[in-house]
TORKOL-4160 file (C-alpha; in steps of 0.2 Angstrom, whole numbers, padded with zeros to 4 digits, m for minus):
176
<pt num="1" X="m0099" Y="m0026" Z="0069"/>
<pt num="2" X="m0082" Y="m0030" Z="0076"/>
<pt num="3" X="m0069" Y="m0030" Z="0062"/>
<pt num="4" X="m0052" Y="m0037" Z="0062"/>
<pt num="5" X="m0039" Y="m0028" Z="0050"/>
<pt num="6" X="m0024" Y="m0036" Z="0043"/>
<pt num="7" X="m0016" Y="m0027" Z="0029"/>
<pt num="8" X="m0004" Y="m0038" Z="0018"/>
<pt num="9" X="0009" Y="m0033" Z="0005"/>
<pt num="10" X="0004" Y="m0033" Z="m0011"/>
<pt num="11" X="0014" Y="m0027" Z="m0027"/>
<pt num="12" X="0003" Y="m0016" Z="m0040"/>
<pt num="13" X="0017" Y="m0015" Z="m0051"/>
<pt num="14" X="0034" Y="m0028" Z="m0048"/>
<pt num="15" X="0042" Y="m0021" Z="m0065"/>
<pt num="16" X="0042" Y="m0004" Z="m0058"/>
<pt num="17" X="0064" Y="m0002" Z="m0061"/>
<pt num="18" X="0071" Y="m0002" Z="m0043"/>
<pt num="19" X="0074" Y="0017" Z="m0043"/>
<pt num="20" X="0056" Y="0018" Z="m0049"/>
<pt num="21" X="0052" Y="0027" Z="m0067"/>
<pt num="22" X="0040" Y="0044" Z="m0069"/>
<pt num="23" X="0022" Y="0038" Z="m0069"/>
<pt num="24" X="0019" Y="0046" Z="m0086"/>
<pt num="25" X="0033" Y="0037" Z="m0093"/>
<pt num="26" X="0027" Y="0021" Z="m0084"/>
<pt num="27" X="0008" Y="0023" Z="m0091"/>
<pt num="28" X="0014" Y="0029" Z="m0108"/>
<pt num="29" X="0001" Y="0045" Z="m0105"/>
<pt num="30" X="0001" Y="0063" Z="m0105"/>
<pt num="31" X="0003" Y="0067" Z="m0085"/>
<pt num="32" X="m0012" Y="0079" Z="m0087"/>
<pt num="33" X="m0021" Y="0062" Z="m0091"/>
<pt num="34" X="m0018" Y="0057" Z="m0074"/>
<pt num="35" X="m0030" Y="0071" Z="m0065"/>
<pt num="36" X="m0044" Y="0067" Z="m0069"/>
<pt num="37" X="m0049" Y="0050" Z="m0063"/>
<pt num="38" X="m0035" Y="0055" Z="m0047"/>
<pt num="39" X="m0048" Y="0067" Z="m0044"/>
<pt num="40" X="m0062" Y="0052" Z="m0038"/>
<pt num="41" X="m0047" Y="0044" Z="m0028"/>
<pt num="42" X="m0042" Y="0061" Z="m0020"/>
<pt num="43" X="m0060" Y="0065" Z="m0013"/>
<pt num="44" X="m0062" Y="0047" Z="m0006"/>
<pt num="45" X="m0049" Y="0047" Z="0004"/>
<pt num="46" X="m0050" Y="0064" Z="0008"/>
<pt num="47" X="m0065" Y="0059" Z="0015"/>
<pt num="48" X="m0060" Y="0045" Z="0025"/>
<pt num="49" X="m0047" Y="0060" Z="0034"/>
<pt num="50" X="m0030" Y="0053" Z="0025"/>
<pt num="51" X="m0017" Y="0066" Z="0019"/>
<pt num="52" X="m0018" Y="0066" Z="m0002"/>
<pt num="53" X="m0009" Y="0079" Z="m0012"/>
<pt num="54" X="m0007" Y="0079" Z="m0029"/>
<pt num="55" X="m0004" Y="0065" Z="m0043"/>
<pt num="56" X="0012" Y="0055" Z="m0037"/>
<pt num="57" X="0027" Y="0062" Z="m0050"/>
<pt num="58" X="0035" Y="0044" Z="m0047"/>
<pt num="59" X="0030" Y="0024" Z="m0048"/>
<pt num="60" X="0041" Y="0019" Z="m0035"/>
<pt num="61" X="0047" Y="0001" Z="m0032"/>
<pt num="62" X="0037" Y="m0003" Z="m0018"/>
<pt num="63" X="0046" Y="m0020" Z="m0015"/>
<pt num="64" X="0059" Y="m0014" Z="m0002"/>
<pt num="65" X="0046" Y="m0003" Z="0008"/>
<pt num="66" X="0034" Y="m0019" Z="0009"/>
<pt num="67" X="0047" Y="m0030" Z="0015"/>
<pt num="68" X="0053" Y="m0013" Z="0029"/>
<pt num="69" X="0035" Y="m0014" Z="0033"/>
<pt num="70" X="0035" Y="m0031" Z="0035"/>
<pt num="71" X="0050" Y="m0030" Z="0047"/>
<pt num="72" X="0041" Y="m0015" Z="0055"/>
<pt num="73" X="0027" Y="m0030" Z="0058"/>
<pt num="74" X="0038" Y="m0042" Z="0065"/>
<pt num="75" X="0044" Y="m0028" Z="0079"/>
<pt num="76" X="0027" Y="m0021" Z="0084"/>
<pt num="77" X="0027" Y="m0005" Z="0075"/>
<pt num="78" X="0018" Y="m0011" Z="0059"/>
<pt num="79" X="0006" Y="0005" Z="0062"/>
<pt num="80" X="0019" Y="0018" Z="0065"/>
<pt num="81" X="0024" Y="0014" Z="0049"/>
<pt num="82" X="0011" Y="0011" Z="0036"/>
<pt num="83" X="0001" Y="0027" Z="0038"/>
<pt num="84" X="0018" Y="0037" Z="0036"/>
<pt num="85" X="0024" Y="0029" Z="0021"/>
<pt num="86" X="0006" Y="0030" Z="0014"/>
<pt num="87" X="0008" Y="0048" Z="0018"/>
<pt num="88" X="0027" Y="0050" Z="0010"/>
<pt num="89" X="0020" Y="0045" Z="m0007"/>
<pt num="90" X="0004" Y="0051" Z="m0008"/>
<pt num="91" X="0005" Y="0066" Z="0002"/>
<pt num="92" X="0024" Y="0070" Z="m0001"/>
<pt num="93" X="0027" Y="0063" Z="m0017"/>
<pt num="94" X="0042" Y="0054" Z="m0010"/>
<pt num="95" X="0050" Y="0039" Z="m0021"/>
<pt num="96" X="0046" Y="0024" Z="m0005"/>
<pt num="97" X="0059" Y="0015" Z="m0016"/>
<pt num="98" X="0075" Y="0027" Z="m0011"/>
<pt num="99" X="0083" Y="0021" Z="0002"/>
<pt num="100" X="0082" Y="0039" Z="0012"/>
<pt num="101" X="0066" Y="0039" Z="0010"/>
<pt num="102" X="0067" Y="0022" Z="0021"/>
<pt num="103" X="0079" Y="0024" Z="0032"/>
<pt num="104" X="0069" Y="0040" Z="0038"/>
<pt num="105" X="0053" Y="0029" Z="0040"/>
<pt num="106" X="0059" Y="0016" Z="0049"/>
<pt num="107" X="0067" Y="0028" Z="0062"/>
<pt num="108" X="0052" Y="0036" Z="0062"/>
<pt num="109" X="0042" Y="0021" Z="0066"/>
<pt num="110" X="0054" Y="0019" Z="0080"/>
<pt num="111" X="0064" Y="0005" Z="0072"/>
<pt num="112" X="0084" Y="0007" Z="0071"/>
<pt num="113" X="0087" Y="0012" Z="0054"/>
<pt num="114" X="0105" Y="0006" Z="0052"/>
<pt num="115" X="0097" Y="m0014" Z="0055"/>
<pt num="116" X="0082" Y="m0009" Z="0045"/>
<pt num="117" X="0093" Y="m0006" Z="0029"/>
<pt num="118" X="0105" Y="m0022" Z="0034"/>
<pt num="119" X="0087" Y="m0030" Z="0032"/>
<pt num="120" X="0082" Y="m0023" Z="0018"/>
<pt num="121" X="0098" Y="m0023" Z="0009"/>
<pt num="122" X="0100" Y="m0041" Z="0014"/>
<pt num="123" X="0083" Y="m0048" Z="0006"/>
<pt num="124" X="0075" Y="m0053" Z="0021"/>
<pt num="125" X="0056" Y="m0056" Z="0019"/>
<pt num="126" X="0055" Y="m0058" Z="0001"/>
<pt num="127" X="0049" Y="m0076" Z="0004"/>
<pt num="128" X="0034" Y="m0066" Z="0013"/>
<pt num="129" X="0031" Y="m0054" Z="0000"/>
<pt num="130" X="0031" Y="m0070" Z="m0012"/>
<pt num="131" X="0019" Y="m0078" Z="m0001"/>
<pt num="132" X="0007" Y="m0063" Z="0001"/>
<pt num="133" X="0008" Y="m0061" Z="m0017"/>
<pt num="134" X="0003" Y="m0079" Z="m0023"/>
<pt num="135" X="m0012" Y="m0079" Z="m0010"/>
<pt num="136" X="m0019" Y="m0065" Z="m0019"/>
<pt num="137" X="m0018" Y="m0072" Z="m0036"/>
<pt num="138" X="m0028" Y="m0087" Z="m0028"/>
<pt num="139" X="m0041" Y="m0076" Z="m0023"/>
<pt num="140" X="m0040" Y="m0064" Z="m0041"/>
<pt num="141" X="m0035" Y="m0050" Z="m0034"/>
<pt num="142" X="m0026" Y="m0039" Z="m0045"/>
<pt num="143" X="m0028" Y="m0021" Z="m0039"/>
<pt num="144" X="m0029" Y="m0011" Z="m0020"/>
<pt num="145" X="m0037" Y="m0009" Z="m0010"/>
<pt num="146" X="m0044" Y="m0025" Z="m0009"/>
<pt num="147" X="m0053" Y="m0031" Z="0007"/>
<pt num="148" X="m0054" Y="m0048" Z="0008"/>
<pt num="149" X="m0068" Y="m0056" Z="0022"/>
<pt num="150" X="m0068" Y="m0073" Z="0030"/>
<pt num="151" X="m0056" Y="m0076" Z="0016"/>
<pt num="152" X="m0073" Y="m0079" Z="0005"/>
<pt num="153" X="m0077" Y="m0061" Z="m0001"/>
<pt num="154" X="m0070" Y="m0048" Z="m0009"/>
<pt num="155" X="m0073" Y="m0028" Z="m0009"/>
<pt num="156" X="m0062" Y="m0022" Z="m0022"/>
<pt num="157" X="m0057" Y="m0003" Z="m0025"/>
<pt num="158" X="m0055" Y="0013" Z="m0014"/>
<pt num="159" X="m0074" Y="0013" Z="m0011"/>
<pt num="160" X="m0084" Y="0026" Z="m0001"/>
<pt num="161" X="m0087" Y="0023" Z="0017"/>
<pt num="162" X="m0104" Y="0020" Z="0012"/>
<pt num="163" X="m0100" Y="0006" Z="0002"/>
<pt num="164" X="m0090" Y="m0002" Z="0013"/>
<pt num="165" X="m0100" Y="m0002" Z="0027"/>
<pt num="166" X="m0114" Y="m0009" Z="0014"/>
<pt num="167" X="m0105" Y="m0021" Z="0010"/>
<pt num="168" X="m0098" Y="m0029" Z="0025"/>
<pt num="169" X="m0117" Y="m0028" Z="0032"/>
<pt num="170" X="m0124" Y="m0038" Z="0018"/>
<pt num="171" X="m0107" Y="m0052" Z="0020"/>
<pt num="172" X="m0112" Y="m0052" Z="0040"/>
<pt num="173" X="m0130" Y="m0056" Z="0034"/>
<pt num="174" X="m0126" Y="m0069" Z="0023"/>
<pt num="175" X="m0115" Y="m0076" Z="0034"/>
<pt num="176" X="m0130" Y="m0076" Z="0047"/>
């Protein structure tokens, strides 16, 4: 099965403050609450070999790194950047709203980090991150991941390989 791959911005959570807020404080629950179903989560992706640490402390704002991943996109180094930033929050527990936090990504991705903040701090690709946002509300989505295939199906949720692979079978099926 050959598979093509295009992530796209989405925004769980655009009320997140810009400096982002405590996830407890966000959820209005207990931050022991949050172990438990983090603990389903964890082992999927563990098993999928992406770095997981522990419950993210902070809901960062994830509107500026989207639109730095978007920039990233634009200048060839999309995939330098989105596992790194995946790993700052969920490995690191890093705030991806703090502009240190950015600055280090983009250099890392091998993107000039001085232009990548006059990007960022300028608005540039907000109109795509609108864009990217009202396409997923045509198609319901409301949560990530969400894999969306030949723009007619949708797998929703961090689901076992298993299920995924079960899935895309029986869409290729249908699809004859």
């Amino acid at each position: 099965m050959d598979l093509e791959i295009t992530w796209t911005p989405f925004e769980l959570h655009p009320d997140t403050p810009p400096e982002g807020i405590p996830l407890h404080e966000y959820f209005g629950r207990d931050p022991s609450q949050f172990e438990e179903s983090y603990r389903g989560l964890k082992q999927r992706v563990e098993e999928l070999g992406l770095p997981m640490g522990d419950v993210p402390s902070v809901m960062s704002n994830s509107n500026k790194v989207l639109r730095l991943a978007e920039y990233a996109r634009d200048n060839g180094v999309f995939d330098r950047l989105h596992l790194p930033a995946f790993e700052a929050y969920f490995a690191d527990d890093r705030n991806l709203g703090e502009d240190q936090v950015l600055r280090e990504l983009a250099e890392e991705a091998g993107l000039d980090p001085d232009e990548a903040m006059r990007v960022l701090d300028g608005g540039d690709y907000e109109d795509r991150i609108e864009n990217a946002m009202r396409r997923a509300r045509e198609y319901g989505i409301t949560g990530t991941p969400t894999f969306v295939v030949e723009g007619r199906y949708g797998i929703v949720g961090a689901q076992p390989y298993e299920a995924l692979r079960d899935g895309l079978k029986k869409i290729q099926e249908e699809m004859g």
